[in-house]
C-alpha positions as CSV (number, residue, x, y, z in Angstrom):
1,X,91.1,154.6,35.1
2,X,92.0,157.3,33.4
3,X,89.7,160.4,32.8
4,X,89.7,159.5,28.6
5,X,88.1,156.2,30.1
6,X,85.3,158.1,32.1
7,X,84.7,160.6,29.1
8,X,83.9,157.3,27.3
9,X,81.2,155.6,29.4
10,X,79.2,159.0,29.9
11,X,79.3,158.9,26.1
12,X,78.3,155.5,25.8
13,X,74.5,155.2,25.8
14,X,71.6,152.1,26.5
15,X,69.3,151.4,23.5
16,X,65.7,150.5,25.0
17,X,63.9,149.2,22.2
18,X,59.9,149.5,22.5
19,X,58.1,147.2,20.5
20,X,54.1,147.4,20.4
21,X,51.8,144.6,20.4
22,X,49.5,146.1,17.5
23,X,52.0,146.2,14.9
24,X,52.7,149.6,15.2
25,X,56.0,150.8,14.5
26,X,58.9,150.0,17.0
27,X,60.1,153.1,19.4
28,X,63.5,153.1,20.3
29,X,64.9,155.2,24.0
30,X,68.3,155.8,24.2
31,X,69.9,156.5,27.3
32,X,73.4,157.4,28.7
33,X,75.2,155.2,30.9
34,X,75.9,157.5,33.3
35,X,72.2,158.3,34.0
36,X,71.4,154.7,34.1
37,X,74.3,154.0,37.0
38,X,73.5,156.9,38.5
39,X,69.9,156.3,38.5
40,X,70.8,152.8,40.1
41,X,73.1,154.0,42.9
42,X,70.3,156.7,43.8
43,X,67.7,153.6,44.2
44,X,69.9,151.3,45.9
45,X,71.3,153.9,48.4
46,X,67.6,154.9,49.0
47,X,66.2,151.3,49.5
48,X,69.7,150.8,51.3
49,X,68.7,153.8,54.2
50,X,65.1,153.0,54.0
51,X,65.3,149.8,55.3
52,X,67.9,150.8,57.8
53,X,65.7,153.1,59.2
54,X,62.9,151.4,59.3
55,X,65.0,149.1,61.5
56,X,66.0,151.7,63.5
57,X,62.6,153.5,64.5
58,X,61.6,150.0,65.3
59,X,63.9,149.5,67.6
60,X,63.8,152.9,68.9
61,X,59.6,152.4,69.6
62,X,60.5,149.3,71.7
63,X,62.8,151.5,73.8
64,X,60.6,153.7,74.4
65,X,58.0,151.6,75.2
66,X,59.9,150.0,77.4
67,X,60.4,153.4,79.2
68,X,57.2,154.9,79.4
69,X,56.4,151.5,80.7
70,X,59.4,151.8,83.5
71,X,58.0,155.8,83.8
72,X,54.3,154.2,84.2
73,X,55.2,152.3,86.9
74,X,57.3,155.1,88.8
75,X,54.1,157.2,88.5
76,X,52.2,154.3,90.7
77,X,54.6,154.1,92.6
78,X,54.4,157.3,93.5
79,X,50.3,157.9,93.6
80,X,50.6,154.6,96.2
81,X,53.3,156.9,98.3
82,X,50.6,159.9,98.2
83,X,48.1,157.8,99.2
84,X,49.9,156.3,102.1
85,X,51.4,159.7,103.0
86,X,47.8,161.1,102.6
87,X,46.6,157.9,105.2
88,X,49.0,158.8,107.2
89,X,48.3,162.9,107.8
90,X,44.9,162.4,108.0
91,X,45.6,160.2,111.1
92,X,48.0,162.2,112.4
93,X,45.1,165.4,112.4
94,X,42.9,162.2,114.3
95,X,46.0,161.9,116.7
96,X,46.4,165.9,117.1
97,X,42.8,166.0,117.8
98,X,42.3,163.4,120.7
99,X,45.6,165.0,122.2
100,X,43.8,168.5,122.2
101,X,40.7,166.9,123.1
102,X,42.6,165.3,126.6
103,X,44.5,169.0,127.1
104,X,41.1,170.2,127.1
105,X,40.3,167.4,130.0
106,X,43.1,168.3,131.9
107,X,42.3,172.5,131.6
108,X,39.0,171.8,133.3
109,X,40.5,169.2,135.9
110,X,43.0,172.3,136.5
111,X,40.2,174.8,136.8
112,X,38.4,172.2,138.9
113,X,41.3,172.2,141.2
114,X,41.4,175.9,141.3
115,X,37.8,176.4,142.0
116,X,38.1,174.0,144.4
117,X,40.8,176.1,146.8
118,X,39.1,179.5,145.4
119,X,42.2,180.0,142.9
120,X,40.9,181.8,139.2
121,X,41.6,179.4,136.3
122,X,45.0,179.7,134.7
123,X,45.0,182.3,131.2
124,X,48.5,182.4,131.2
125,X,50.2,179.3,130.1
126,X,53.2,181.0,129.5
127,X,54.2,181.2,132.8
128,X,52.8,177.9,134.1
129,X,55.0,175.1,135.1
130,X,56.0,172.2,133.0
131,X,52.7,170.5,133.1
132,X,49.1,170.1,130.8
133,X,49.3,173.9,130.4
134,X,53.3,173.8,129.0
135,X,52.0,171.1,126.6
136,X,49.4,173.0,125.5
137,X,51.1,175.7,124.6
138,X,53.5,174.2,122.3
139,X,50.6,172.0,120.5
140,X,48.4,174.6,119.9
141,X,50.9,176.7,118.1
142,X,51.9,174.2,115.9
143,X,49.6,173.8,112.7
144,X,48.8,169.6,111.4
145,X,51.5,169.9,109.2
146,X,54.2,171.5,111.4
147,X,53.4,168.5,113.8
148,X,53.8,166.1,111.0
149,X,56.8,167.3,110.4
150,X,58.4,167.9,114.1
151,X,56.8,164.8,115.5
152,X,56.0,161.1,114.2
153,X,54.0,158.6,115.6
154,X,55.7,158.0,118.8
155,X,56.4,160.8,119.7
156,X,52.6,161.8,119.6
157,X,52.3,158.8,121.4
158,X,54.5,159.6,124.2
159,X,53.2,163.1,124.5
160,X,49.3,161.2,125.0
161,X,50.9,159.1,127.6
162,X,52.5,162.0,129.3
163,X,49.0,163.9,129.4
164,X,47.3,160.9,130.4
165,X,49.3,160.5,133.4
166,X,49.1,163.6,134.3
167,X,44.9,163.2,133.9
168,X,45.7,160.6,136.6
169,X,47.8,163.0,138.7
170,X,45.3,165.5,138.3
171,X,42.5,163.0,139.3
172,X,44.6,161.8,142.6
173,X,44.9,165.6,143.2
174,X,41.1,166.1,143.0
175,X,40.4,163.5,145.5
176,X,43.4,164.9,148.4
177,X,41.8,168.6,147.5
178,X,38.2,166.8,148.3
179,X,39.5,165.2,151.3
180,X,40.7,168.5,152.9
181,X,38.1,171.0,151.7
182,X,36.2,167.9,153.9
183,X,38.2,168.2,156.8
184,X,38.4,172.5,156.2
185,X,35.0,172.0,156.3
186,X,34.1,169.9,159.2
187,X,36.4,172.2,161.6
188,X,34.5,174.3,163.9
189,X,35.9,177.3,163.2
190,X,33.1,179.5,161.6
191,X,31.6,181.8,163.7
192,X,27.7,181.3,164.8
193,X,26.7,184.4,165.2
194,X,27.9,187.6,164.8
195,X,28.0,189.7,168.0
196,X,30.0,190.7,171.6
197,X,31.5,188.2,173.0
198,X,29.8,188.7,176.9
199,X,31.8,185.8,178.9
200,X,34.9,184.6,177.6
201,X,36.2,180.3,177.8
202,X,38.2,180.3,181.5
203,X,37.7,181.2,185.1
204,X,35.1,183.6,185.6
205,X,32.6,184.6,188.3
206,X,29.3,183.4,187.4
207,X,26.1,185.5,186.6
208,X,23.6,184.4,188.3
209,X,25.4,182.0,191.2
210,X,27.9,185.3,191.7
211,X,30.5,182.3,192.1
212,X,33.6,181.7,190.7
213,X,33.4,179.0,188.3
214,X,34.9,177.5,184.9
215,X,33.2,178.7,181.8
216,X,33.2,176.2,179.1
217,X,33.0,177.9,176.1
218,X,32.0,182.2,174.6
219,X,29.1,184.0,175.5
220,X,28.4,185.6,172.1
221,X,25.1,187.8,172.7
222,X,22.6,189.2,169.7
223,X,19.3,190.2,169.4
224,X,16.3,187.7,170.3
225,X,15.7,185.6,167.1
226,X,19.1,185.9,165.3
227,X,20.3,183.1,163.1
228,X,23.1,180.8,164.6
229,X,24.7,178.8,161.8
230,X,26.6,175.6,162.1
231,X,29.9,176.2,163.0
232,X,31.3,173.5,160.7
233,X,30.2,170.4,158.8
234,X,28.9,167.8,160.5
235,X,25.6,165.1,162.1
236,X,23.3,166.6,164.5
237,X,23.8,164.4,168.2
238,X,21.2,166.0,170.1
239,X,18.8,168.9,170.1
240,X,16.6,169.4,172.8
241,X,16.5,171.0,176.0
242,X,19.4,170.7,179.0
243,X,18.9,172.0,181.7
244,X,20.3,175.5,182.6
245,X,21.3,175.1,179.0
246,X,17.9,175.8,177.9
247,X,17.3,174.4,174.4
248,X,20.9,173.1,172.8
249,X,22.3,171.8,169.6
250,X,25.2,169.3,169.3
251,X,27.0,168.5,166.8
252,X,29.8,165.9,165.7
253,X,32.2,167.4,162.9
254,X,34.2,164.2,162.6
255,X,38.2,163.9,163.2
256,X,37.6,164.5,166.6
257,X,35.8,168.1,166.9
258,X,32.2,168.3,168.6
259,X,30.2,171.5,168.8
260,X,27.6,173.2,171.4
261,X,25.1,175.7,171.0
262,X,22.6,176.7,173.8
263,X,20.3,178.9,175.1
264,X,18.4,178.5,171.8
265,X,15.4,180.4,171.7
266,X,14.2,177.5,168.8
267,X,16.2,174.8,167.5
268,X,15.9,173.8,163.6
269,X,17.4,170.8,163.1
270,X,17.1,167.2,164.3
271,X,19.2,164.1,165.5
272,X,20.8,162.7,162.4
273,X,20.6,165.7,160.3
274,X,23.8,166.0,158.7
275,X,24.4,170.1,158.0
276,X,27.1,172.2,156.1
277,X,29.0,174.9,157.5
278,X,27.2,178.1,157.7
279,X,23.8,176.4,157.5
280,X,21.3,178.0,159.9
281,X,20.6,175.4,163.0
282,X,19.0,177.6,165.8
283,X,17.2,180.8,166.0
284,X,19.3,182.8,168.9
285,X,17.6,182.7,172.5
286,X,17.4,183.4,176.7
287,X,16.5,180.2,177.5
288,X,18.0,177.8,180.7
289,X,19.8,179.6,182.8
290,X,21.0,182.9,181.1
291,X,20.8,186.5,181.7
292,X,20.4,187.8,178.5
293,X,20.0,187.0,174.4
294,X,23.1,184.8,173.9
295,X,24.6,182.0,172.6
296,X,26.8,179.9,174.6
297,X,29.5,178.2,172.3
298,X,31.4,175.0,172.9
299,X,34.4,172.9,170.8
300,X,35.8,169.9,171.8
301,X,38.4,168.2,170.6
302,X,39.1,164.5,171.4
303,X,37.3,164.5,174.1
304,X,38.6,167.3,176.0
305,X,37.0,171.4,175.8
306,X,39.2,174.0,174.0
307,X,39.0,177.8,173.9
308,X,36.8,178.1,170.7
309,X,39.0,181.5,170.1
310,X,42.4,179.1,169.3
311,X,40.6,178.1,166.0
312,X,37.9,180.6,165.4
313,X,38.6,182.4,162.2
314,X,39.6,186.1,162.6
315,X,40.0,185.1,166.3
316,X,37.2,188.4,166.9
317,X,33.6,189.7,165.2
């Protein structure tokens, strides 16, 4: 087409004839071609992109409906994880708490011990060995979450085991430190009384018989009325009077250790009386045969006398 052509049509015009119902007179509208195409074109295009983008937002909505729906469901997912995460650290602090709770046990079974064998309670876990006090002093320096983080449910579960077999090594120890503070105790080796030892466990010449003659224990003499206290733990025997050993105490300390005190000047305890060591059992006499304020002190051991001296603490007063 050539451009004479196009000049043409834009000259070329529509007539639109308007004709009125009341008779009035006819109105005519003439319009160019080229308006009227154009005019056309504009309204189709237009209806044309409308529609396609109606379409198109359409389908856009359901995709993203689809994934806010998708993004929904990855935010209950992840609320469930908090809430299982948050189930999970608050019984882990339970966990941390009973195992500080038992470390607590075991420092006062340790302290127990210690008392026990006149020790002072460990302060410095730092330098203790590998036991309750070593696993102390790593848990108590870690906060909840550090231990969360270092440590899951096993391994708190190991470390409860450990502590609670040590609780039952701490136990078995109580009971063997029980046993021999027992048999510390029940030894005759506490002095009775303080004072000079007059007459010494051997061959001597006798006092009053000027003879010579095997003495069976110490002479430990003292002011008339001085306390004699039991020389270990033990069951009163006999108390009563014996001859030239005046009034006299005896006592059985148990794994094979007996004890003698005469020349009481009063006796204050009975047959059957079980006493401690150190407990006052006699008031210090002259009676029997004696030549002065004394007690006479005996230990046997399995039947047999021994020089008291061999096990008497200090070995002198």
């Amino acid at each position: 087409m050539n451009i004479s052509k196009i000049k043409k049509i834009f000259k070329e015009k529509f007539t639109l004839v308007i004709i009125p119902h009341s008779g009035k007179k006819t109105k005519q509208l003439k319009l160019h071609k080229a308006i009227v195409y154009s005019a056309l074109i504009f309204f189709t295009s237009s209806s044309i992109f409308f529609i396609a983008s109606t379409f198109y937002l359409f389908a856009k909505k359901a995709d993203l409906t689809k994934e806010l729906m998708i993004k929904q469901g990855d935010i209950k997912g992840l609320n469930s994880i908090i809430k299982h995460q948050d189930i999970e650290i608050n019984e882990l602090k339970r966990t941390t708490q009973i195992v500080r709770n038992k470390l607590n046990q075991l420092y006062e079974l340790e302290d127990r011990v210690r008392n026990m064998v006149g020790l002072k309670p460990n302060n410095n876990t730092t330098n203790s060995p590998v036991t309750s006090r070593s696993i102390g002093s790593i848990i108590d320096t870690l906060s909840d979450e550090e231990l969360y983080n270092l440590a899951d449910n096993e391994s708190i579960d190991a470390i409860t085991s450990l502590i609670e077999s040590e609780k039952d090594n701490y136990d078995e120890l109580i009971k063997e430190v029980e046993k021999q503070l027992k048999y510390l105790e029940s030894i005759p080796n506490k002095w009775p009384v303080n004072g000079k030892i007059t007459s010494k466990f051997g061959y001597r010449i006798h006092p009053i018989s000027n003879r010579r003659q095997f003495h069976k224990g110490i002479d430990i003499a003292n002011k008339s009325g001085t306390n004699i206290t039991s020389a270990g733990s033990g069951i009163v025997t006999y108390s009563g009077w014996n001859g030239g050993y005046g009034n006299v105490i005896i006592i059985s300390h148990g794994y094979g250790y007996k004890s003698v005190y005469a020349h009481n000047k009063k006796n204050l305890v009975k047959v059957g009386e079980r006493v401690k060591q150190g407990q006052v059992i006699a008031k210090l006499g002259n009676t029997g045969k004696s030549t002065g304020p004394h007690v006479h002190f005996e230990v046997h051991y399995k039947g047999k006398q021994i020089d008291p001296l061999q096990i008497l603490e200090g070995n002198k007063k």
